[in-house]
ZADO-1210 file (C-alpha; in nm, 4 decimals, padded with zeros to 6 digits):
<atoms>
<atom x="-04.1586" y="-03.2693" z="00.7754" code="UNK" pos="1"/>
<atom x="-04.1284" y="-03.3022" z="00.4174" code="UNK" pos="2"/>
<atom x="-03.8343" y="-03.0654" z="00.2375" code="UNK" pos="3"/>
<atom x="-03.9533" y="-02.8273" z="00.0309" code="UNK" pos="4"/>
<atom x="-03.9044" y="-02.8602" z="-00.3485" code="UNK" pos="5"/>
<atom x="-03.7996" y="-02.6232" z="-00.6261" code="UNK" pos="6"/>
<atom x="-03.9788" y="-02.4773" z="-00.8882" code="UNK" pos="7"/>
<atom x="-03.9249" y="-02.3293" z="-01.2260" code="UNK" pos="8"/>
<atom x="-04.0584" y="-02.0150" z="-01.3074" code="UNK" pos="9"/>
<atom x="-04.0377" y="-02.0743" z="-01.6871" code="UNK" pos="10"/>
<atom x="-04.1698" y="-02.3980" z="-01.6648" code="UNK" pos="11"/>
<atom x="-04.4797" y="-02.2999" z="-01.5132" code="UNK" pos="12"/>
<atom x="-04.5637" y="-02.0243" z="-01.7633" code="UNK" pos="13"/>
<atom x="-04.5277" y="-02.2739" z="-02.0317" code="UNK" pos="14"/>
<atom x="-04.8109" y="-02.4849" z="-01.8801" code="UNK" pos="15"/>
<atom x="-05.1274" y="-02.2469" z="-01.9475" code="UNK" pos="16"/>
<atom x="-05.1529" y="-01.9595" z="-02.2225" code="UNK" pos="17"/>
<atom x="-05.4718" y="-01.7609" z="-02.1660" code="UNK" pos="18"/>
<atom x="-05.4328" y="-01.4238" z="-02.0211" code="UNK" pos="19"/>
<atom x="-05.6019" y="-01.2935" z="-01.7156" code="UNK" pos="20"/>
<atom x="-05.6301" y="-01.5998" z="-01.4827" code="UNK" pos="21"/>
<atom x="-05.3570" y="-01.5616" z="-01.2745" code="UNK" pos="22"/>
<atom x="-05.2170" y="-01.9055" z="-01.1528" code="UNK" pos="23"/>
<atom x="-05.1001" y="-02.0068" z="-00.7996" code="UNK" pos="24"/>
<atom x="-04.7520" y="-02.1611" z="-00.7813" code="UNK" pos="25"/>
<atom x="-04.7040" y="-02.1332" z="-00.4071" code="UNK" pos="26"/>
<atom x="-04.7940" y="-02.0211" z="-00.0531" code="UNK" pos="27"/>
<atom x="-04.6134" y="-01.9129" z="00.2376" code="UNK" pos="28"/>
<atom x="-04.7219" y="-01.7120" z="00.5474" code="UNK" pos="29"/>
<atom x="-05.1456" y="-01.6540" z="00.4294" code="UNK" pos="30"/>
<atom x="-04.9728" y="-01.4926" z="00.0858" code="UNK" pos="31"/>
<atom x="-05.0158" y="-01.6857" z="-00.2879" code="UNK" pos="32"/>
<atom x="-04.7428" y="-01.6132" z="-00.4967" code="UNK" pos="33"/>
<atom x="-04.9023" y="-01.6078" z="-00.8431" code="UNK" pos="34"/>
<atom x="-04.7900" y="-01.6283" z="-01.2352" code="UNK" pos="35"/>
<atom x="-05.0370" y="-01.4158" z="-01.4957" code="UNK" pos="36"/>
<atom x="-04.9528" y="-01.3873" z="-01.8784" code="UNK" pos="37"/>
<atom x="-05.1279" y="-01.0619" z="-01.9678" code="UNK" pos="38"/>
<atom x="-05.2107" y="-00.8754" z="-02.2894" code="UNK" pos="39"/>
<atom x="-05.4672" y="-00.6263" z="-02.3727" code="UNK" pos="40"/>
<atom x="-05.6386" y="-00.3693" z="-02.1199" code="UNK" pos="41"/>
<atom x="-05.7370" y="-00.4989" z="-01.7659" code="UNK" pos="42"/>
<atom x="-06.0727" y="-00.2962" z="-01.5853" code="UNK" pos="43"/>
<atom x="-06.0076" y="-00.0647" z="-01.3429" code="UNK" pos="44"/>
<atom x="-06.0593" y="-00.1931" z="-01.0271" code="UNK" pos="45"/>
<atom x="-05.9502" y="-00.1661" z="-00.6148" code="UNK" pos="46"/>
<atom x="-05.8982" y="-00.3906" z="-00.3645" code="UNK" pos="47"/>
<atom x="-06.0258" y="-00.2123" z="-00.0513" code="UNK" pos="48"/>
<atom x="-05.8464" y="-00.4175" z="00.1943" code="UNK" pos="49"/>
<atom x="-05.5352" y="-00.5557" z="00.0322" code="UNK" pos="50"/>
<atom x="-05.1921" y="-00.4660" z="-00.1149" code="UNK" pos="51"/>
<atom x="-05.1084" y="-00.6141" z="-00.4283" code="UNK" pos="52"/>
<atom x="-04.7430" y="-00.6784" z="-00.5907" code="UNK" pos="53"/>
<atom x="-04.6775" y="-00.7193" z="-00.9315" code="UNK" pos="54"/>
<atom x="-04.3286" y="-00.7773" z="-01.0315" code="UNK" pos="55"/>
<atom x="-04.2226" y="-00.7831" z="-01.4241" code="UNK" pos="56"/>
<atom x="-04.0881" y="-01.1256" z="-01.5506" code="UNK" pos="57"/>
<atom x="-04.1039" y="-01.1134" z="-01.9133" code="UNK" pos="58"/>
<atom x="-04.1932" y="-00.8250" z="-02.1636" code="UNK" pos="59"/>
<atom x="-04.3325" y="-00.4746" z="-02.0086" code="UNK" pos="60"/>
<atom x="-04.6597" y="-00.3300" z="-01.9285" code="UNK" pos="61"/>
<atom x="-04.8049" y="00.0225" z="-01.7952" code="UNK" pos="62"/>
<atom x="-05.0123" y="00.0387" z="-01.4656" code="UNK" pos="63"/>
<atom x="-05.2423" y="00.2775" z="-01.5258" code="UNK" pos="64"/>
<atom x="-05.3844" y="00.5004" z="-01.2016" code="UNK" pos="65"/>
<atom x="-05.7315" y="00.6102" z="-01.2147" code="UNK" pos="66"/>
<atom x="-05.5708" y="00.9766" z="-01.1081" code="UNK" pos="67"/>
<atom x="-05.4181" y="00.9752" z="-01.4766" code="UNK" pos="68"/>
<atom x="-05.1071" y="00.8624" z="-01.3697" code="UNK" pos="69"/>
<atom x="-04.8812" y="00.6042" z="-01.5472" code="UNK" pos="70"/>
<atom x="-04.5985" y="00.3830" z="-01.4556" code="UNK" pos="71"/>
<atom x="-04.4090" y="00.1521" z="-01.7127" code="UNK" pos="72"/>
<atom x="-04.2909" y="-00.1991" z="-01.5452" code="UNK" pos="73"/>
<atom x="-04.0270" y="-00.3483" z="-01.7466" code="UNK" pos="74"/>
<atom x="-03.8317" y="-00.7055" z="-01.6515" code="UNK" pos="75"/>
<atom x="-03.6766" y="-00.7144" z="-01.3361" code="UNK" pos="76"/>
<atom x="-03.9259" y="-00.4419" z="-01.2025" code="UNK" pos="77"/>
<atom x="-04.1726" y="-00.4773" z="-00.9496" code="UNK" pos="78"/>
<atom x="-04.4667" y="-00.2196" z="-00.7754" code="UNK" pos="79"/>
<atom x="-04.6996" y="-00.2630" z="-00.5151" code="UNK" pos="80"/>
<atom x="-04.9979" y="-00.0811" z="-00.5154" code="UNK" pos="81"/>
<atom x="-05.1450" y="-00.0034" z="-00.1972" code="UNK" pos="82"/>
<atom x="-05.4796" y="-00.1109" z="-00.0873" code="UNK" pos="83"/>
<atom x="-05.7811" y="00.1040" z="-00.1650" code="UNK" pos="84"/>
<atom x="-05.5959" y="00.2818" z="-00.4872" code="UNK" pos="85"/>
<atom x="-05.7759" y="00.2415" z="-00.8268" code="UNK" pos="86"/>
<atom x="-05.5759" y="00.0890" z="-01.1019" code="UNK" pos="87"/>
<atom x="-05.5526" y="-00.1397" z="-01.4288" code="UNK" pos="88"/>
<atom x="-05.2715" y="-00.3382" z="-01.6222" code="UNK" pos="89"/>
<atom x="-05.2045" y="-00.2810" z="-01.9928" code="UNK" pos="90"/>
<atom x="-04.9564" y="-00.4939" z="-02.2046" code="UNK" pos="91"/>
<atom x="-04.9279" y="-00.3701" z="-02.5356" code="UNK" pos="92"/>
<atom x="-04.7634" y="-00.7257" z="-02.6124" code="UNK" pos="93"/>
<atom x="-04.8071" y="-01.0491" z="-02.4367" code="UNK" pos="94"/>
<atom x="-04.6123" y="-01.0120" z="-02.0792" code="UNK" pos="95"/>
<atom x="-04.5420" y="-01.2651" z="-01.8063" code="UNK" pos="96"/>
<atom x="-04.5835" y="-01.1327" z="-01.4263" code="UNK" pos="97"/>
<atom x="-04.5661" y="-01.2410" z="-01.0826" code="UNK" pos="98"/>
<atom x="-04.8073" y="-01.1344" z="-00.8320" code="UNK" pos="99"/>
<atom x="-04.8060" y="-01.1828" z="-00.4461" code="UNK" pos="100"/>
<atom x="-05.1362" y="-01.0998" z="-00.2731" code="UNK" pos="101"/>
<atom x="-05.4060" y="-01.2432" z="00.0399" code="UNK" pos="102"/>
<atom x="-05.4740" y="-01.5897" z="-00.0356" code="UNK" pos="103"/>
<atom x="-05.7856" y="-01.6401" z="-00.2561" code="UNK" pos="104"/>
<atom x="-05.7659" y="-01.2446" z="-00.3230" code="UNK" pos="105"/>
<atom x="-06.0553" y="-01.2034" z="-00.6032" code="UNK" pos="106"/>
<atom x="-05.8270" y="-01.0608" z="-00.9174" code="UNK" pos="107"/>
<atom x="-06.0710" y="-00.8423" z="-01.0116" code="UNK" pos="108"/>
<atom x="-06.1305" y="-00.6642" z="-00.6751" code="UNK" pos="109"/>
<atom x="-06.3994" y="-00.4238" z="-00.6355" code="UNK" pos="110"/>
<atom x="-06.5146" y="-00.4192" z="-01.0085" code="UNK" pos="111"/>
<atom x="-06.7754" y="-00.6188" z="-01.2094" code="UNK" pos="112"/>
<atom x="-06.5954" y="-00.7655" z="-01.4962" code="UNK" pos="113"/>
<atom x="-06.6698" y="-00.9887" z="-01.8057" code="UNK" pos="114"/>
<atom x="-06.6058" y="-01.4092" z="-01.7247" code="UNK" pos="115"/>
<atom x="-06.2798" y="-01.3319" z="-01.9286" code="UNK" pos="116"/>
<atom x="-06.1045" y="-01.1230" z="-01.6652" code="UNK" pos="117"/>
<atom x="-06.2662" y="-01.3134" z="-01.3837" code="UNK" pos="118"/>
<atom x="-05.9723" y="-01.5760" z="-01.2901" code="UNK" pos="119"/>
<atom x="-06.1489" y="-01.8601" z="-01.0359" code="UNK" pos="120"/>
<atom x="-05.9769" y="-01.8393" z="-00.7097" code="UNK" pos="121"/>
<atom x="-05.7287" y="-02.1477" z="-00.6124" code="UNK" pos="122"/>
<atom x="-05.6458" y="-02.2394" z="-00.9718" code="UNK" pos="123"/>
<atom x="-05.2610" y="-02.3994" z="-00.9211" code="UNK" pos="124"/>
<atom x="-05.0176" y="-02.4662" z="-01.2152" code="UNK" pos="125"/>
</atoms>
């Protein structure tokens, strides 16, 4: 068996700057533990059968609930929304995230969305 080897999380954001198209860094048991530089509005969208994480690196952002509710992520903070329940990222300013999620989960989930918010699925950094 091979040891495992380190990673820097600050490293790896430097190596791609478009927003959107999330970026595996690792996997560990059927989970991809993903880096995403957002900015802008995100669609609404679901994913029917999956939990999703997103925990706050850099900068801040508001996760907008289709129900009208609103919760601010700043650094250091972290949410999972539960499968099934509509939602969207917003970054008023250019923010740097972490998601964990089903391997090759589609980003976008349930909704049709323009090529720019479609990431491709298994795209490493």
């Amino acid at each position: 068996m091979t040891n495992p080897e380190k990673f820097n999380i600050d490293e790896k954001f430097s190596k791609f700057s478009e927003h959107w198209r999330p970026k595996i860094v690792a996997e560990l048991n059927g989970q991809e533990f993903k880096l995403a530089k957002i900015k802008g509005e995100y669609p609404f969208h679901a994913h029917e059968g999956e939990d999703e994480m997103f925990f706050c690196w850099k900068g801040s952002f508001i996760l907008d609930f289709q129900d009208g509710e609103s919760v601010h992520v700043g650094e250091g903070e972290a949410i999972v929304v539960p499968k099934g329940v509509v939602h969207r990222p917003v970054a008023q300013e250019e923010c740097f995230i972490f998601l964990i999620e089903p391997k090759d989960l589609k980003n976008s989930g349930n909704a049709d969305v323009d090529d720019v918010y479609d990431a491709p699925l298994g795209e490493w950094v």
